[in-house]
DOROLUM-841788 format. One line per field, with one value per residue (C-alpha): x, y, z; residue in three letters; residue number from 1. Coordinates in Angstrom, 1 decimal, padded with zeros to 4 digits. Example, Ala and Ser with C-alpha at 12.3 -4.5 7.8 and 13.67 -1.06 7.14 Angstrom:
2
x = c(012.3_013.7)
y = c(-004.5_-001.1)
z = c(007.8_007.1)
residuo = c(ALA_SER)
num = c(1_2)
// end
This chain:
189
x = c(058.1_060.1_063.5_061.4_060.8_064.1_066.1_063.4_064.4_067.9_068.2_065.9_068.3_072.1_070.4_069.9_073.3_074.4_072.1_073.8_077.1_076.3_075.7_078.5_080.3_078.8_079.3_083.1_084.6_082.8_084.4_087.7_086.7_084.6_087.3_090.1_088.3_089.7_092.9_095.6_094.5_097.3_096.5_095.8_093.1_091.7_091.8_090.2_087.0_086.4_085.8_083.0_080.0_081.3_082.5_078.6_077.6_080.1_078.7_075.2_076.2_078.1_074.9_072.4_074.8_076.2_075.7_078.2_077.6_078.0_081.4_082.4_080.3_082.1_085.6_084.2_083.7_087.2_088.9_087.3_088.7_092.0_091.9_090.8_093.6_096.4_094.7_095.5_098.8_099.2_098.2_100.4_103.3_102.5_101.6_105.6_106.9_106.2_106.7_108.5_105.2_102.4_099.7_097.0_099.3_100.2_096.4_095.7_098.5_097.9_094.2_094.8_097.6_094.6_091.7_093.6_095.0_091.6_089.9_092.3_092.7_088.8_088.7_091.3_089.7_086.6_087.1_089.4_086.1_084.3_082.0_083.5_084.4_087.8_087.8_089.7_088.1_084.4_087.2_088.2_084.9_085.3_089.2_089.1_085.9_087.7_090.8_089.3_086.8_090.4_091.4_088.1_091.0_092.0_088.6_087.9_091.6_091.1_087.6_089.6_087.1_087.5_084.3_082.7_083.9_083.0_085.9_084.0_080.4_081.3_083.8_081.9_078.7_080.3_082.7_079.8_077.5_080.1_080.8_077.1_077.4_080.7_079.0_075.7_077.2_078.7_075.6_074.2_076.5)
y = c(-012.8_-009.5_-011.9_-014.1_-012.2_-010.1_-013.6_-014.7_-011.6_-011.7_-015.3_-014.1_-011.7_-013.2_-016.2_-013.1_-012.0_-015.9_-015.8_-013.0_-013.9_-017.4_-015.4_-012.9_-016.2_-017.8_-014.6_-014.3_-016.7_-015.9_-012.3_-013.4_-014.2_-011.2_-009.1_-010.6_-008.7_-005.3_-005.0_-002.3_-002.6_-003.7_-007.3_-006.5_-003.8_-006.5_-009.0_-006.2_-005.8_-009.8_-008.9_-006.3_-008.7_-009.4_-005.9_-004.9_-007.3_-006.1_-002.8_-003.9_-005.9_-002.5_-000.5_-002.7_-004.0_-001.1_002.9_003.5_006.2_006.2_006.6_004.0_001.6_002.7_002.5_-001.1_-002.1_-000.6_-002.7_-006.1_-005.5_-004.6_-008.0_-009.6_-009.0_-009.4_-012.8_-014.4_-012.8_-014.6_-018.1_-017.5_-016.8_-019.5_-021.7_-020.8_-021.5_-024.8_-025.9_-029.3_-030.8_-032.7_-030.5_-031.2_-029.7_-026.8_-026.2_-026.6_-024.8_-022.0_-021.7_-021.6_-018.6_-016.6_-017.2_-016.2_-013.4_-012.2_-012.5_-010.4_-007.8_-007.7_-007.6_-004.9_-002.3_-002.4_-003.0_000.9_002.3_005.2_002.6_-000.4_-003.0_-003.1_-005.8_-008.6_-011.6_-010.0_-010.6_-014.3_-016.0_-014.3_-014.6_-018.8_-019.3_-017.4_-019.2_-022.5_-022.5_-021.1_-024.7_-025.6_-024.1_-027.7_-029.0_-026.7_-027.8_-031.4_-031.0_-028.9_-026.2_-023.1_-020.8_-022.6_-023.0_-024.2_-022.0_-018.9_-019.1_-020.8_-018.5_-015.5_-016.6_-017.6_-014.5_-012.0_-014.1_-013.1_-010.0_-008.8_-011.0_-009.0_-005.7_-007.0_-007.3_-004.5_-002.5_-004.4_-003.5)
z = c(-049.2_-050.4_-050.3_-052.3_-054.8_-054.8_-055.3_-058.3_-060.3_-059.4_-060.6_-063.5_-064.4_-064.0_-066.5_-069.2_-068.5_-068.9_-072.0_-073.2_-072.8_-074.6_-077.9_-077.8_-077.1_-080.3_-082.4_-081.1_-083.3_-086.1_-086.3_-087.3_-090.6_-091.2_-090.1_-092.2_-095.0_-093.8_-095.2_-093.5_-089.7_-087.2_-085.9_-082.1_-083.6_-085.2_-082.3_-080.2_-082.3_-081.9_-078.2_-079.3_-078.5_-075.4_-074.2_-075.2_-072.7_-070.1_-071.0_-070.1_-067.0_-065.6_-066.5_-064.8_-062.1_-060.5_-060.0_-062.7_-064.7_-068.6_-069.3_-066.4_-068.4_-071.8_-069.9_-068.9_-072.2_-073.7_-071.2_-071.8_-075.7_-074.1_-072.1_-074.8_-076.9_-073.7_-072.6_-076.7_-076.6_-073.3_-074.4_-077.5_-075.5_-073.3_-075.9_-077.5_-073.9_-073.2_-077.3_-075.9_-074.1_-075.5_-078.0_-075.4_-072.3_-074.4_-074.7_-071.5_-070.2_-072.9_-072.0_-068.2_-069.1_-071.2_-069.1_-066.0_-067.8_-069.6_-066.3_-064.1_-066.4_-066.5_-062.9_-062.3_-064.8_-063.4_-059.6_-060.1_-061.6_-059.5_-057.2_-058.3_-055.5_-054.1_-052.2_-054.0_-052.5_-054.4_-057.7_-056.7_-058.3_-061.4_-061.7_-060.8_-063.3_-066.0_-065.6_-065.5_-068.1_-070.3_-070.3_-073.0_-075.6_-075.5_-076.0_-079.1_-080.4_-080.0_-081.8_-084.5_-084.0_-086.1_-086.7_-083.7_-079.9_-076.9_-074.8_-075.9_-075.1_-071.5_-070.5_-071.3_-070.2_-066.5_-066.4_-067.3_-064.5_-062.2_-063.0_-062.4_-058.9_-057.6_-058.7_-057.4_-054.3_-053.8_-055.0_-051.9_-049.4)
residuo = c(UNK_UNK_UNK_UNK_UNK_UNK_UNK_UNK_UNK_UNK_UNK_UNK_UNK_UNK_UNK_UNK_UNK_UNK_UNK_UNK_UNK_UNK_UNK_UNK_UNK_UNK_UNK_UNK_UNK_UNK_UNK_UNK_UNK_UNK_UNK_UNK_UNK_UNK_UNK_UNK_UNK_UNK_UNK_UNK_UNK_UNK_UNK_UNK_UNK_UNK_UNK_UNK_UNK_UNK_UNK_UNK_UNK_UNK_UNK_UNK_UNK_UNK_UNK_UNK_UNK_UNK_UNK_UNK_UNK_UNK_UNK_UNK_UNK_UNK_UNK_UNK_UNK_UNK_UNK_UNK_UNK_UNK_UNK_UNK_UNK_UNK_UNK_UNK_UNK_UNK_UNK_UNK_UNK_UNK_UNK_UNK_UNK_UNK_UNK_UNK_UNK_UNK_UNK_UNK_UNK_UNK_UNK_UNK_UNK_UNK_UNK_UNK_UNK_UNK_UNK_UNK_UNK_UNK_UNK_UNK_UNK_UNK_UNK_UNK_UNK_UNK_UNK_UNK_UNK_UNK_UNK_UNK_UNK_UNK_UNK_UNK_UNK_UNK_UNK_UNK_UNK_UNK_UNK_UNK_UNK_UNK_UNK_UNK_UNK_UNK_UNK_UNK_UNK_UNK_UNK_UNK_UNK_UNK_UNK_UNK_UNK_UNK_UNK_UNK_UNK_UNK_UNK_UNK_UNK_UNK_UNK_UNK_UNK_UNK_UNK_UNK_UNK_UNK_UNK_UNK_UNK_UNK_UNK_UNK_UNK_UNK_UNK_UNK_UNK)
num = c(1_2_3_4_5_6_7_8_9_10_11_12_13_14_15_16_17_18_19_20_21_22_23_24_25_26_27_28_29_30_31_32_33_34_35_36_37_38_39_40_41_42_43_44_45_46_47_48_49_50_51_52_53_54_55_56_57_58_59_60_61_62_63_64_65_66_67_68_69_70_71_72_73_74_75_76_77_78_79_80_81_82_83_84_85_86_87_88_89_90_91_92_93_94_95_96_97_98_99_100_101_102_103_104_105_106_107_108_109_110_111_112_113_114_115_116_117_118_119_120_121_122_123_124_125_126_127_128_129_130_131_132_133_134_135_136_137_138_139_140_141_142_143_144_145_146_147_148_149_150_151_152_153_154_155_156_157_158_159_160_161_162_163_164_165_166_167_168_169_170_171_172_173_174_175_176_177_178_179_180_181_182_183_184_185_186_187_188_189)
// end
C-alpha cells in the first residue's frame, strides 16, 4: 500500500515538473523579442537569459529532487543557461557544416547537434555537483530524450515558427522529467 502511494505522488509530481517545463518551453521563444530591446549586451548574454524559465525549473527540479543544497541548485541553474547558449551555437555550427544538404537535413542534423549538446552539458554540470549521480548510464535517458526531441527544430522550421515552437516546450518538458528521474534515483539509492 506504501509503494502505492509513494508511486502516486511520484507520478503526481514528475507531471508538475513536465507541466513546468511545458511553460518555460512556451515562454522560451517569446524572450528573444523582449530581449532585443536591450541594446549594448553581447549576444551569448542575451541568448543565456532566454534559458531563464527553464534554468528556474532546473532550479526547482534540483531543490525537490535531490539533497542539494542551495548553491548546488543555483550552480544547477547557471549551467542550464550555459548549455543553453553552447547547444544553439552547436546547431549553428552544424547547421554551417553541412550547408550543401537539403534545408530539412540541415534541421534535423542541426537539432540532433543542439539537443545532444544541450543535454550533455546539462548532464555533466549536475552529475559533478556534491550528491549528484555519477554513474553515466542514470545520464543516458536524459542525454537520448534531449537529443531526439532536438530534431523538432525541423518541425518548428518547416512550420516557419518564430514566437511559437514545438522543439521548446517538448524538449524541456522531457529533459526536466528526466532530470528529476536520474536525481530521483539516486536520492533512492
Amino acid at each position: 500500500m506504501t509503494q502505492a502511494i509513494a508511486s502516486a505522488d511520484t507520478s503526481r509530481n514528475l507531471l508538475i515538473v513536465a507541466g513546468a517545463g511545458l511553460l518555460s518551453g512556451i515562454l522560451t521563444p517569446l524572450l528573444p523579442t523582449l530581449l532585443d530591446m536591450i541594446a549594448g549586451v553581447p549576444a551569448d548574454i542575451l541568448l543565456a537569459l532566454v534559458a531563464v524559465p527553464f534554468a528556474v525549473v532546473v532550479f526547482f527540479v534540483v531543490r525537490r529532487f535531490s539533497a542539494n543544497p542551495l548553491w548546488a541548485a543555483l550552480a544547477a541553474a547557471a549551467m542550464t543557461m550555459a548549455a543553453f547558449v553552447c547547444a544553439v551555437n552547436a546547431a549553428v555550427f552544424i547547421d554551417g557544416q553541412v550547408n550543401g544538404a537539403d534545408k530539412m537535413m540541415r534541421n534535423i542534423l542541426s537539432g540532433l547537434a543542439g539537443g545532444f549538446t544541450g543535454s550533455a552539458l546539462m548532464a555533466l554540470g549536475i552529475a559533478l555537483l556534491p550528491p549528484g549521480p555519477r554513474d553515466v548510464v542514470t545520464w543516458l535517458q536524459m542525454l537520448v530524450t534531449g537529443t531526439i526531441a532536438g530534431a523538432l527544430l525541423a518541425l518548428d522550421n518547416a512550420l516557419g515558427l518564430d514566437q511559437t515552437s514545438f522543439l521548446y516546450p517538448v524538449w524541456q518538458a522531457a529533459v526536466a522529467v528526466r532530470l528529476a528521474m536520474a536525481l530521483r534515483r539516486r536520492r533512492l539509492s
